[in-house]
C-alpha positions as CSV (number, residue, x, y, z in Angstrom):
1,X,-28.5,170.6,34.2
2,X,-30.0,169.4,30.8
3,X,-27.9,172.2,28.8
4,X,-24.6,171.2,30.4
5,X,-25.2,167.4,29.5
6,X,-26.4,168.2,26.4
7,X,-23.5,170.8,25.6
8,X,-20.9,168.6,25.2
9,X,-22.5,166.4,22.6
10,X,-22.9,169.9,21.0
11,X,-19.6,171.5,20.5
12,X,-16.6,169.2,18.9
13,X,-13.7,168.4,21.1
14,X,-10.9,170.5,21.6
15,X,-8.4,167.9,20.1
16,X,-9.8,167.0,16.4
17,X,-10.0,163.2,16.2
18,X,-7.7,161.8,13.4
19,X,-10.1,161.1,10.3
20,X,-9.8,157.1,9.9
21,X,-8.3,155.4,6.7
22,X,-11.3,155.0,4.5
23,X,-11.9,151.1,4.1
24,X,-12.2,150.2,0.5
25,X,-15.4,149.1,-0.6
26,X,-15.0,145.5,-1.8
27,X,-16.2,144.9,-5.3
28,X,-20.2,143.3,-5.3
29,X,-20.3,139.8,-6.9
30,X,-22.5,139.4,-10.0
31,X,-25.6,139.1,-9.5
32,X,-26.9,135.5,-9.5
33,X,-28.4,135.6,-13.1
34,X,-25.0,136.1,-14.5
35,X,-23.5,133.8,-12.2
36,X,-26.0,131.4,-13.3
37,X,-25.5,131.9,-17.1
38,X,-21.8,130.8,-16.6
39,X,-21.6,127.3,-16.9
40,X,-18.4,127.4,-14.3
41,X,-20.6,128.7,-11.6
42,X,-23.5,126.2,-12.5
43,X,-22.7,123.4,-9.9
44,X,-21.2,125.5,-7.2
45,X,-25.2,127.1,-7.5
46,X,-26.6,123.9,-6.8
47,X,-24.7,122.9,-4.4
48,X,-25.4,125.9,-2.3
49,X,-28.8,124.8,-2.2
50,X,-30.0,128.8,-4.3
51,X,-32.5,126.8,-5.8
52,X,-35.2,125.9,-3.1
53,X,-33.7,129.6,-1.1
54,X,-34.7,131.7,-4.2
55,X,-38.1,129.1,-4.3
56,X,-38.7,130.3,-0.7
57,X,-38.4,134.0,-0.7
58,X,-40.7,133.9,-3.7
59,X,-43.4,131.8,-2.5
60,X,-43.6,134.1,0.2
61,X,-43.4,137.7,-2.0
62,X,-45.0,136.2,-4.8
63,X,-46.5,140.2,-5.2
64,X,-43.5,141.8,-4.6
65,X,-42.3,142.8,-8.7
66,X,-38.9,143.1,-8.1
67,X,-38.3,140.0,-6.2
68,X,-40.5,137.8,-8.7
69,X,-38.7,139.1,-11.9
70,X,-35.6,138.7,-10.6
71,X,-36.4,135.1,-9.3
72,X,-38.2,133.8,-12.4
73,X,-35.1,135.5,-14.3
74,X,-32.8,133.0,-12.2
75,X,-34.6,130.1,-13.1
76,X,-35.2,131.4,-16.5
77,X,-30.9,131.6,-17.2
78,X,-30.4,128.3,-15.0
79,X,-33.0,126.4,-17.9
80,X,-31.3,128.0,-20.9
81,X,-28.3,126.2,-19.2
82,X,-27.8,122.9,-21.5
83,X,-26.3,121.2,-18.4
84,X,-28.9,122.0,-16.1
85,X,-31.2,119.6,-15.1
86,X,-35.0,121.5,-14.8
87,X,-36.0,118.5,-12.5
88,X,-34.4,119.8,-9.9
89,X,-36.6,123.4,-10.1
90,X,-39.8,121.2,-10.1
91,X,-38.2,119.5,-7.3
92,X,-37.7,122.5,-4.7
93,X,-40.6,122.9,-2.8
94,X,-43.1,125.1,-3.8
95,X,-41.4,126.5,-7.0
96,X,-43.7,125.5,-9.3
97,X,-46.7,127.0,-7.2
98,X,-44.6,130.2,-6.7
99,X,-43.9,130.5,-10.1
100,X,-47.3,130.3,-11.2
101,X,-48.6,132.6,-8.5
102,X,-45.6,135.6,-9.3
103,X,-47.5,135.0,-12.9
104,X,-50.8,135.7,-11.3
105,X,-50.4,138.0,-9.1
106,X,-47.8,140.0,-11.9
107,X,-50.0,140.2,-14.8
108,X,-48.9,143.2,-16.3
109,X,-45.2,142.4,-16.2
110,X,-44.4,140.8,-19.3
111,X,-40.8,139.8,-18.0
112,X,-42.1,137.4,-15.5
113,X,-44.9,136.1,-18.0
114,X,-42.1,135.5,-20.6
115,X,-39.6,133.7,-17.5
116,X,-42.0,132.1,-16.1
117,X,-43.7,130.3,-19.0
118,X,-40.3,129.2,-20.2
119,X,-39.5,127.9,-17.0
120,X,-42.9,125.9,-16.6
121,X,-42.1,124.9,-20.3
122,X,-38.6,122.9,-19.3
123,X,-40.9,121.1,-16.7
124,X,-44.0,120.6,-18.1
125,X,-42.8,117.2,-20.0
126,X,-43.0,115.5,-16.5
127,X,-47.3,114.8,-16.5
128,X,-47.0,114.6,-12.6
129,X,-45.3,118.4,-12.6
130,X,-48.5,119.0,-15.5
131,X,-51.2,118.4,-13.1
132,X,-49.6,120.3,-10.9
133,X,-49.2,123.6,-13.2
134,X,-53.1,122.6,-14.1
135,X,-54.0,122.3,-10.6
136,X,-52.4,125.2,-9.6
137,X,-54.6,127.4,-11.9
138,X,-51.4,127.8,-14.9
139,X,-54.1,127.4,-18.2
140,X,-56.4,130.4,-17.7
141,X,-52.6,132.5,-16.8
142,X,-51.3,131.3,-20.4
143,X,-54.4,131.9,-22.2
144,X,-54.5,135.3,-21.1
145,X,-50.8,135.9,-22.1
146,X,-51.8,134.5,-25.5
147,X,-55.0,137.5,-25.8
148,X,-53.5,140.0,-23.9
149,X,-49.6,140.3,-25.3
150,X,-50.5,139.1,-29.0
151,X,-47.5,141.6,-30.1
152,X,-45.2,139.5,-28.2
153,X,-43.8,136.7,-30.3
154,X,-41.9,135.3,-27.8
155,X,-44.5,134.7,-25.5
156,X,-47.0,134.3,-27.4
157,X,-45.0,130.8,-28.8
158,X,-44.0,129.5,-25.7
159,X,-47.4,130.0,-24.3
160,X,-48.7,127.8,-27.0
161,X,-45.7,125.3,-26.4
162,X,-46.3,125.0,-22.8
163,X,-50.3,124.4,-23.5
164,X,-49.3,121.7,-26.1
165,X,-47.2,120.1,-22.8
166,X,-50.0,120.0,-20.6
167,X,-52.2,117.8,-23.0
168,X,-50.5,115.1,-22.0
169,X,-52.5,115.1,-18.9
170,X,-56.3,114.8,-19.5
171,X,-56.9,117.7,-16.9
172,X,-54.5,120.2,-19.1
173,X,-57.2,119.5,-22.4
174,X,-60.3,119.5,-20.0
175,X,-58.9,122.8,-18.8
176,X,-57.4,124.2,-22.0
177,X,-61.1,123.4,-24.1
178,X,-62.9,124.7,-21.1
179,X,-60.7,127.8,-21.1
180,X,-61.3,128.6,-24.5
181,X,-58.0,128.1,-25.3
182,X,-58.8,127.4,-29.1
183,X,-59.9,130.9,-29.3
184,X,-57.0,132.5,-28.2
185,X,-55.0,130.6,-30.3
186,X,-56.7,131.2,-33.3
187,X,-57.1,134.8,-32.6
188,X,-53.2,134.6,-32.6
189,X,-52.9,133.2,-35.8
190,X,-55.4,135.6,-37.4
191,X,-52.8,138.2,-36.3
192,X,-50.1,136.5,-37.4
193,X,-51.0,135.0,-40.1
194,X,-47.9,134.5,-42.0
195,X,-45.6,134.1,-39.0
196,X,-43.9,131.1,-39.2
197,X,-42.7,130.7,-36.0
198,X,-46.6,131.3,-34.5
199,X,-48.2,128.9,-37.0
200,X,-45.5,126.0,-36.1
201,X,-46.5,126.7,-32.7
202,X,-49.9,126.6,-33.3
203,X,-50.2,124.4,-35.8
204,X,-48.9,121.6,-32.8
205,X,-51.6,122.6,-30.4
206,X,-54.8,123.1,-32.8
207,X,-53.5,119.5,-33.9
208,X,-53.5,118.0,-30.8
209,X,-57.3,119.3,-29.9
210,X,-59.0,118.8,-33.3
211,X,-61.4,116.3,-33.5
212,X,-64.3,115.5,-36.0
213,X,-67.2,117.4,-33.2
214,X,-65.2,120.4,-33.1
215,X,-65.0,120.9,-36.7
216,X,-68.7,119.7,-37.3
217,X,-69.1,122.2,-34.0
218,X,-68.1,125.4,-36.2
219,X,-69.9,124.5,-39.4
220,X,-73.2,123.6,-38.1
221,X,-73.1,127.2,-36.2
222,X,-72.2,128.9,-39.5
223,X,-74.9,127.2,-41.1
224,X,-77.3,128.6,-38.8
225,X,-76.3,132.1,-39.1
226,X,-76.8,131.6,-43.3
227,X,-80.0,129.9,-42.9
228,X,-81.0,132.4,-40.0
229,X,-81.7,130.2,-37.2
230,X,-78.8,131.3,-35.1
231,X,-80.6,133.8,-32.3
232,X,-79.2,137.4,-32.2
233,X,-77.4,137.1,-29.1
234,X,-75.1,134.6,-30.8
235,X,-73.9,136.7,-33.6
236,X,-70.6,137.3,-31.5
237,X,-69.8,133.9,-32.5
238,X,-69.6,134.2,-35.9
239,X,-65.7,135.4,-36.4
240,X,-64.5,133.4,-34.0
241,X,-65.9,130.4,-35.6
242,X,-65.1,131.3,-38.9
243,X,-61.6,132.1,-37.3
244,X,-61.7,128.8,-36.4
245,X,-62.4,126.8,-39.0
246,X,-59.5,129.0,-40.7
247,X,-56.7,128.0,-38.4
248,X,-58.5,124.3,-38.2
249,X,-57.4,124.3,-42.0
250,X,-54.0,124.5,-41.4
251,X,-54.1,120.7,-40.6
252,X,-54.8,118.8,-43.6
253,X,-56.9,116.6,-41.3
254,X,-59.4,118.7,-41.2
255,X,-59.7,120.0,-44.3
256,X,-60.8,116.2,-44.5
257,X,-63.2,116.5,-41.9
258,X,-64.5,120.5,-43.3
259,X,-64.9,119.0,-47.0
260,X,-66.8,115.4,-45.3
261,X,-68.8,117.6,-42.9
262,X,-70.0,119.9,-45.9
263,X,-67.9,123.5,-44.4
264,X,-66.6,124.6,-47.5
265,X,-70.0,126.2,-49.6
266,X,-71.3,127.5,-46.3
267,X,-67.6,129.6,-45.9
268,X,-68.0,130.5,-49.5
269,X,-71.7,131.8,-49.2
270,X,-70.8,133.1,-45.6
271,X,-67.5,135.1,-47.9
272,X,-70.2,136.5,-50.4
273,X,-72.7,137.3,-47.6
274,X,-71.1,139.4,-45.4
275,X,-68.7,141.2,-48.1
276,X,-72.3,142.3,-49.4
277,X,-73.1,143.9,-46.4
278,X,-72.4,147.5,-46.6
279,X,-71.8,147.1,-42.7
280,X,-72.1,145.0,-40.1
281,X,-70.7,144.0,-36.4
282,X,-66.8,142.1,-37.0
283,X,-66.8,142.3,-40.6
284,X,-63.3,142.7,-40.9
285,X,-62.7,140.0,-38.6
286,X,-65.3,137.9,-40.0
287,X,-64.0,138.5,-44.0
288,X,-60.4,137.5,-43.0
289,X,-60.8,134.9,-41.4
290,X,-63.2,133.7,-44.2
291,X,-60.6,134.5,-46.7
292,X,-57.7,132.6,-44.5
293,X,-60.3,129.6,-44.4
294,X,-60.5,129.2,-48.2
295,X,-56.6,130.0,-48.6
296,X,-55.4,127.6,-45.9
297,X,-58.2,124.9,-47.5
298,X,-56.8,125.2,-51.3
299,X,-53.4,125.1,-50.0
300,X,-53.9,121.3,-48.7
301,X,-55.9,119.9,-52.1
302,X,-54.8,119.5,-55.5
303,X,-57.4,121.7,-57.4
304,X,-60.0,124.3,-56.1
305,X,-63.1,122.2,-58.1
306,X,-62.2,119.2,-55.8
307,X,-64.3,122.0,-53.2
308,X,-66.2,124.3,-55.1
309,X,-66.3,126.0,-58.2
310,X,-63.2,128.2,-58.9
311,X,-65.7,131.3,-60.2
312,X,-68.0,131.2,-57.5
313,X,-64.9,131.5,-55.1
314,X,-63.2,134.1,-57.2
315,X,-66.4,136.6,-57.5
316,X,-66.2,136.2,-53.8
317,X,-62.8,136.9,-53.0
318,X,-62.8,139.9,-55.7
319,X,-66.3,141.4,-53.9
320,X,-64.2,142.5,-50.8
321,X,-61.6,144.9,-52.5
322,X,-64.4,146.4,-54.7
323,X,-67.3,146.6,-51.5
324,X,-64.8,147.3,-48.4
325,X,-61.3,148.6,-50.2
326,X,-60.7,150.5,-46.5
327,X,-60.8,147.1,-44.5
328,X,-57.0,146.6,-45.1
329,X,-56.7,143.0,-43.2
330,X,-60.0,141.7,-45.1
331,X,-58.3,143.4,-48.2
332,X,-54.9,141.8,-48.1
333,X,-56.7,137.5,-47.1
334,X,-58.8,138.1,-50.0
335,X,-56.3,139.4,-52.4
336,X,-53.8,136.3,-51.8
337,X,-57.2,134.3,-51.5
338,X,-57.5,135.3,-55.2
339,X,-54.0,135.0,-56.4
340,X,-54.0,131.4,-55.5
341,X,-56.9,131.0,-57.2
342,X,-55.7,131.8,-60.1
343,X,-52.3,130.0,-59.4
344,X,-53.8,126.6,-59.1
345,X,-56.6,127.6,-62.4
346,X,-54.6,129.0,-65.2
347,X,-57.4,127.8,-68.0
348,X,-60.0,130.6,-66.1
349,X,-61.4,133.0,-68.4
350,X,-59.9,136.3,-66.8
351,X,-62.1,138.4,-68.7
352,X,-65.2,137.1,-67.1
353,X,-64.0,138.8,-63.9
354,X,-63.6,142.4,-62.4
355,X,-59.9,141.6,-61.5
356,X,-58.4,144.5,-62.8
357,X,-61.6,146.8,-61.2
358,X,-61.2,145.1,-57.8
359,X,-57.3,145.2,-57.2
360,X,-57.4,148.6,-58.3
361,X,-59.7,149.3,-55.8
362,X,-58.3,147.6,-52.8
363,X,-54.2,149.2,-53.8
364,X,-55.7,152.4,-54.2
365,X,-56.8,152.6,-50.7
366,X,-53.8,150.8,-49.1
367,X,-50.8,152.5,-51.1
368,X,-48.8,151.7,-47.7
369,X,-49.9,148.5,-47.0
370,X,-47.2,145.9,-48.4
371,X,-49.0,142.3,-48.1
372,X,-52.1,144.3,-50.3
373,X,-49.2,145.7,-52.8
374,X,-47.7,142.2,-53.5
375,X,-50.7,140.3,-53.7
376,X,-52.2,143.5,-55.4
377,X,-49.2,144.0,-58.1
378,X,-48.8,140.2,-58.8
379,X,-52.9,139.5,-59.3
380,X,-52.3,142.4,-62.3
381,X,-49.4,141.2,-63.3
382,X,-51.2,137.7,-64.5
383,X,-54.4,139.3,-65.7
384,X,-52.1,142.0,-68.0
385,X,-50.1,138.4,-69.2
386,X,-53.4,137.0,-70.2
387,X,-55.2,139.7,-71.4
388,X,-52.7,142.6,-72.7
389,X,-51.9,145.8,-71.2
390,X,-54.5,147.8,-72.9
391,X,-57.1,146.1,-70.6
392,X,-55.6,147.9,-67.9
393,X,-54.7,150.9,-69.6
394,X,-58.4,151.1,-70.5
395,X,-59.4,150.6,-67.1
396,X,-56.9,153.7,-65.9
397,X,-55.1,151.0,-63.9
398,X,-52.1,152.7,-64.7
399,X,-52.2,155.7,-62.9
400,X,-52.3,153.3,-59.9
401,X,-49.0,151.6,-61.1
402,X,-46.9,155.1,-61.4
403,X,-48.4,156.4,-57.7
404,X,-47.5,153.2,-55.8
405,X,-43.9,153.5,-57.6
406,X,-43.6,157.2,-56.7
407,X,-45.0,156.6,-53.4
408,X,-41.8,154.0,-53.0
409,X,-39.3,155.9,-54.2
410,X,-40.1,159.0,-52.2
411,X,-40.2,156.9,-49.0
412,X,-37.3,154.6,-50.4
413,X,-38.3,151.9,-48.3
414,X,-36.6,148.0,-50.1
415,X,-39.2,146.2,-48.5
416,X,-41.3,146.8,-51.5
417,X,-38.5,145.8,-53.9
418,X,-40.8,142.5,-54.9
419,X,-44.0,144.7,-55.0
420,X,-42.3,147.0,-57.4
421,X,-40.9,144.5,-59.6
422,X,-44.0,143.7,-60.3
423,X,-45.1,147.2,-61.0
424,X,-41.9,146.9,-63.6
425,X,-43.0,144.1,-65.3
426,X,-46.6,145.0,-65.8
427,X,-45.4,148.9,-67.4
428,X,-43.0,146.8,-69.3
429,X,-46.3,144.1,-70.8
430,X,-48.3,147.7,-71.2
431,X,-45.7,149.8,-72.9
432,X,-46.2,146.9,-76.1
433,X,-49.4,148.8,-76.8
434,X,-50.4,152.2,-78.3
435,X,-52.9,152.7,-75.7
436,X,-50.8,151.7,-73.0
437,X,-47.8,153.8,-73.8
438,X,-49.7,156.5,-74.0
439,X,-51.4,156.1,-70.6
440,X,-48.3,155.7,-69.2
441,X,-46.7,158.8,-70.1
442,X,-49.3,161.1,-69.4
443,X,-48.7,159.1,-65.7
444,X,-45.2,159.5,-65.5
445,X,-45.2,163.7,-67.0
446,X,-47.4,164.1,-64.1
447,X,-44.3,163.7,-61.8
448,X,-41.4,165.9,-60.3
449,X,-38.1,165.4,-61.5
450,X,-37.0,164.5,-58.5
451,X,-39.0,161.9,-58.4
452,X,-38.3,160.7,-61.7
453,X,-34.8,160.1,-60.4
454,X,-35.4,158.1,-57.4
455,X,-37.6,156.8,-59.6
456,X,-35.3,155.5,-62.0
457,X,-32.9,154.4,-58.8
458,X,-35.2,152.4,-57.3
459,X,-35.9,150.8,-60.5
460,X,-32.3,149.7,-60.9
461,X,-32.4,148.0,-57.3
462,X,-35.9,146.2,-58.8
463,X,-33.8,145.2,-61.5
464,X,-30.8,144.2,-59.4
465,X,-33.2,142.1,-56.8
466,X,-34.7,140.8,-60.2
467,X,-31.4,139.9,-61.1
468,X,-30.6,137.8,-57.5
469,X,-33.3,136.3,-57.7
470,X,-33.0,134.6,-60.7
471,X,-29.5,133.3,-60.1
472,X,-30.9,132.0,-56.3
473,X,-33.1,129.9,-58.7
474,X,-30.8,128.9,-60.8
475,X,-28.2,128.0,-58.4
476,X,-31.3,126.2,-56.4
């Protein structure tokens, strides 16, 4: 009995049942995010009430990837909307708390960091929807974006923009000092140090919490490591404070409050000190930030006696090329550290100094590196000005020259352009000399001919950036 019921469920009918007329499959709408980037669709969206549904469904999947990057993403393209009003995210239940959670809960997922901190950014300007974000646990999330995703630019300036909104509230500084938010951000800035776009960013927010105790804070503690009274177990402090004072010095406020509060010898001796170390824990960390600290600090007075005496400065910026050439960060602060120097005192006595010993040094172990190059090429170029190109010749500073020229040409890479000018200009001031003609020609017969000729090309494209640039000025 079970066969024969089953049977016929089994074996196809006699009579073949007409196929049906496939139904065609209607065409999917856009998904919302488009919709919601097209200002057309912008009102019908609101109207439909999408705003607190999408809040919903992600307060209650605020785990679930997929759902969160997609929902931050709506809210994300409804903000970049200029006729959108953010208010009415904020004003949807929940979303500000579901937001902040996806962000938690997501931490890996740089897309939802990035939509979600712009979002929070468009509200944040409200200080009842701040002590929200604050009490919902946002500063420690944004803090961590800024040390954990320092490679991304994006994020890493609209983290700072949204912490600069929540200082409005008293609760958003009590949370973003106790959260060590200064240290993030000044980690930040030692990576990206001539960003624009980060130091804007964090030149607002290290504005906003400087004060004369935070200042004073960092240089007493840097006075205690010099005069050793600062216990061992502290010696992790060091770079960050001497990262600190660096970014602090961006504000010409405080280079007020470092020069009252006595910080600028003890950065100087603290420069000299560790540089004469042959080794020890964060020193590269510890000599650039030192070396931004004294650039950042002569870039807001008029003359570098005003702080401290333009030699004692220079031997200290020139001792980290000649003691730690392989340290290329440390390498490159201190290099710029000393072409400012000698920018803002042309009456030194160059010959007093191991310029020509130290750059050497420091380009001969970063060939690669472009921020050591310039600074590199452009410290030589003034010291061959002042003292002749024999003094370099003598020094076999040429041989350097030709090798960072060939090095370019064979890699043909234009960034270097300004770097290699330079190199131009300096054979140029030591071809005027017996010594330094000779020098150079034993160099160049030293290369293949091939070489030579991209060699001699790039040199044209030198001469041809030359060339713009001087019109850019004189059009200027």
């Amino acid at each position: 009995m079970l066969i024969c019921s089953v049977y016929p469920h089994l074996t196809p009918p006699l009579t073949p049942t007409p196929t049906p007329t496939p139904t065609p499959t209607p065409t999917p709408p856009p998904p919302r995010c488009k919709i919601a980037a097209n200002p057309a669709y912008l009102q019908q969206l609101i109207q439909a009430n999408s705003i607190p549904a999408i809040s919903k469904a992600l307060s209650q999947e605020t785990s679930h990837a997929t759902l969160a990057t997609a929902s931050t993403k709506f809210f994300h393209t409804l903000c970049k909307n200029s006729d959108f009003d953010a208010e009415l995210i904020a004003a949807a239940p929940s979303a500000i708390t579901a937001v902040i959670s996806a962000m938690e809960q997501n931490a890996g997922n740089q897309d939802i960091q990035e939509n979600g901190t712009f979002v929070l950014s468009c509200i944040s300007e409200n200080e009842k929807h701040v002590k929200l974000i604050v009490k919902s646990g946002g500063v420690p999330i944004f803090i961590r974006n800024i040390e954990e995703f320092p490679q991304n630019i994006n994020l890493l300036k609209q983290s700072m923009m949204l912490l600069t909104n929540l200082l409005i509230s008293k609760e958003g500084e009590v949370a973003i000092r106790t959260g060590k938010g200064v240290d993030a951000v000044v980690s930040a800035v030692m990576i990206h140090p001539d960003n624009d776009d980060v130091r804007k960013a964090a030149m607002e927010l290290v504005e906003l919490l400087s004060s004369d105790e935070l200042v004073k804070q960092m240089i007493e503690g840097l006075k205690k490591f010099i005069t050793g009274q600062m216990k061992e177990s502290e010696y992790a402090k060091v770079p960050v404070m001497a990262m600190c004072l660096g970014t602090l010095a961006m504000i010409p406020e405080n280079v007020t409050r470092i020069m009252n509060f006595g910080g600028v010898p003890p950065l100087v001796e603290l420069l000299h000190m560790v540089s004469g170390m042959p080794q020890c824990p964060a020193q590269e960390e510890i000599l650039s930030a030192l070396a931004l600290a004294m650039r950042e600090i002569l870039g807001n007075v008029p003359s570098v006696d005003q702080v401290i005496d333009p030699s004692t400065l220079l031997n200290a910026s020139l001792s980290i090329p000649m003691n730690h050439p392989k340290k290329t960060r440390a390498v490159s602060h201190s290099m710029l550290l000393s072409k400012r120097i000698l920018d803002m005192c042309p009456d030194l006595e160059l010959s007093e100094f191991p310029l020509i010993e130290s750059t050497v040094t420091g380009l001969r172990a970063n060939l690669s590196e472009l921020s050591v190059a310039t600074a590199g090429l452009a410290i030589l170029q003034i010291t061959c000005k002042a003292l002749g190109g024999n003094t370099l010749a003598k020094q076999n500073g040429t041989r350097i020259i030709v090798q960072l020229i060939s090095s370019a040409a064979t890699n043909d890479d234009e960034s270097f352009l300004p770097a290699l000018t330079s190199s131009m200009l300096i054979i140029e001031t030591v071809a005027t000399t017996a010594e330094g003609r000779e020098a150079l020609s034993k160099q160049v017969s030293e290369q293949s001919e091939r070489t030579f000729w991209k060699t001699s090309i790039l040199a044209m494209k030198c001469a041809k950036w030359l060339q713009t640039k001087w019109l850019h000025q004189l059009l200027s």
